[in-house]
N, C-alpha and C positions, 0 to 999 in steps of 0.2 A: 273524099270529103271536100267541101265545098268550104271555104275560109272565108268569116264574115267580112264584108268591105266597110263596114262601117258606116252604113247608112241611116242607122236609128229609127226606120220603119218600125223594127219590133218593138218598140218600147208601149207602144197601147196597151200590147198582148201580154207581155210582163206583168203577171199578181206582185212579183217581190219589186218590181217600180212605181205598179201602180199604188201598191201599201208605203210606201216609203217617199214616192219623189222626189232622187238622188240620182243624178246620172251614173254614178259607180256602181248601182243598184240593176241597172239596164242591161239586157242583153248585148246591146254596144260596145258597153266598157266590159264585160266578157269576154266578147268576141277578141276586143283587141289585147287582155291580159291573156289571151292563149295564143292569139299570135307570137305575140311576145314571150313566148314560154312562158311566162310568170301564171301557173296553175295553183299555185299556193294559195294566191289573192282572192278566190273564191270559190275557197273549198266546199263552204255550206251554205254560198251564198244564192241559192239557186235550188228550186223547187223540182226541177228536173220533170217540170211541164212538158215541155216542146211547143208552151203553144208562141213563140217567138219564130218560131216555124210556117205560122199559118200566114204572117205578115210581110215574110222573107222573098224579097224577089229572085233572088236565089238558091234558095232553099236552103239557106249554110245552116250547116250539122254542127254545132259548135264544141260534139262531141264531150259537155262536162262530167258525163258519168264514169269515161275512161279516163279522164284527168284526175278525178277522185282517186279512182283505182290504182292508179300512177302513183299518186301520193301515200295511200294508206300501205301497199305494196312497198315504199321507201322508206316507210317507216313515221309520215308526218302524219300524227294528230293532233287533234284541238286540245287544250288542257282541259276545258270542260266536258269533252267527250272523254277524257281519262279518268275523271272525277265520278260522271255518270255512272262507266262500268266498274269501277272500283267500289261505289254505292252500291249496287246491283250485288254484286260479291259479296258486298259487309253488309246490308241490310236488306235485301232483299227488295229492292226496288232502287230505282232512279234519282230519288228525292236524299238528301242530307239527314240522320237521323235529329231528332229534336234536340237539342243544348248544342251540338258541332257549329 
């Protein structure tokens, strides 16, 4: 696996930077929250394109999908994704039933 240096070439490629316009939002600040170990920081924050890849003069793998899996595997989820499947469970879809 190739570890991003932090160059910010990818950020064009980036749909969730170019929707937003947050460096936190960037494959950059990714790259360097997994260097960092800290995988928590962007658990859903990432569309898991690859196209940050097409931009990479080194082609760094920034590997988010096993970082997920790392997480969910430990036991970290979103509360909103608790809430989702527990909706799904009690009402048969995703959504809050009406009056909750």
């Amino acid at each position: 696996m190739t570890r991003c240096v932090e160059c910010g070439l990818c950020r064009n490629q980036c749909p969730v930077y170019l929707a937003v316009m947050k460096e936190t939002a960037s494959p950059r600040a990714k790259g360097m929250l997994l260097n960092q170990g800290k995988e928590d920081k962007i658990f859903y924050f990432c569309t898991l394109c690859g196209a940050h890849e097409l931009s990479c003069p080194y082609k760094a793998d920034l590997q988010i999908l096993k970082a997920r899996e790392k997480l969910v595997k430990s036991g970290v989820v979103l509360s909103r994704a608790k809430q989702m499947v527990n909706n799904i469970k009690n009402h048969g879809h995703p959504f809050r039933a009406a009056g909750e």
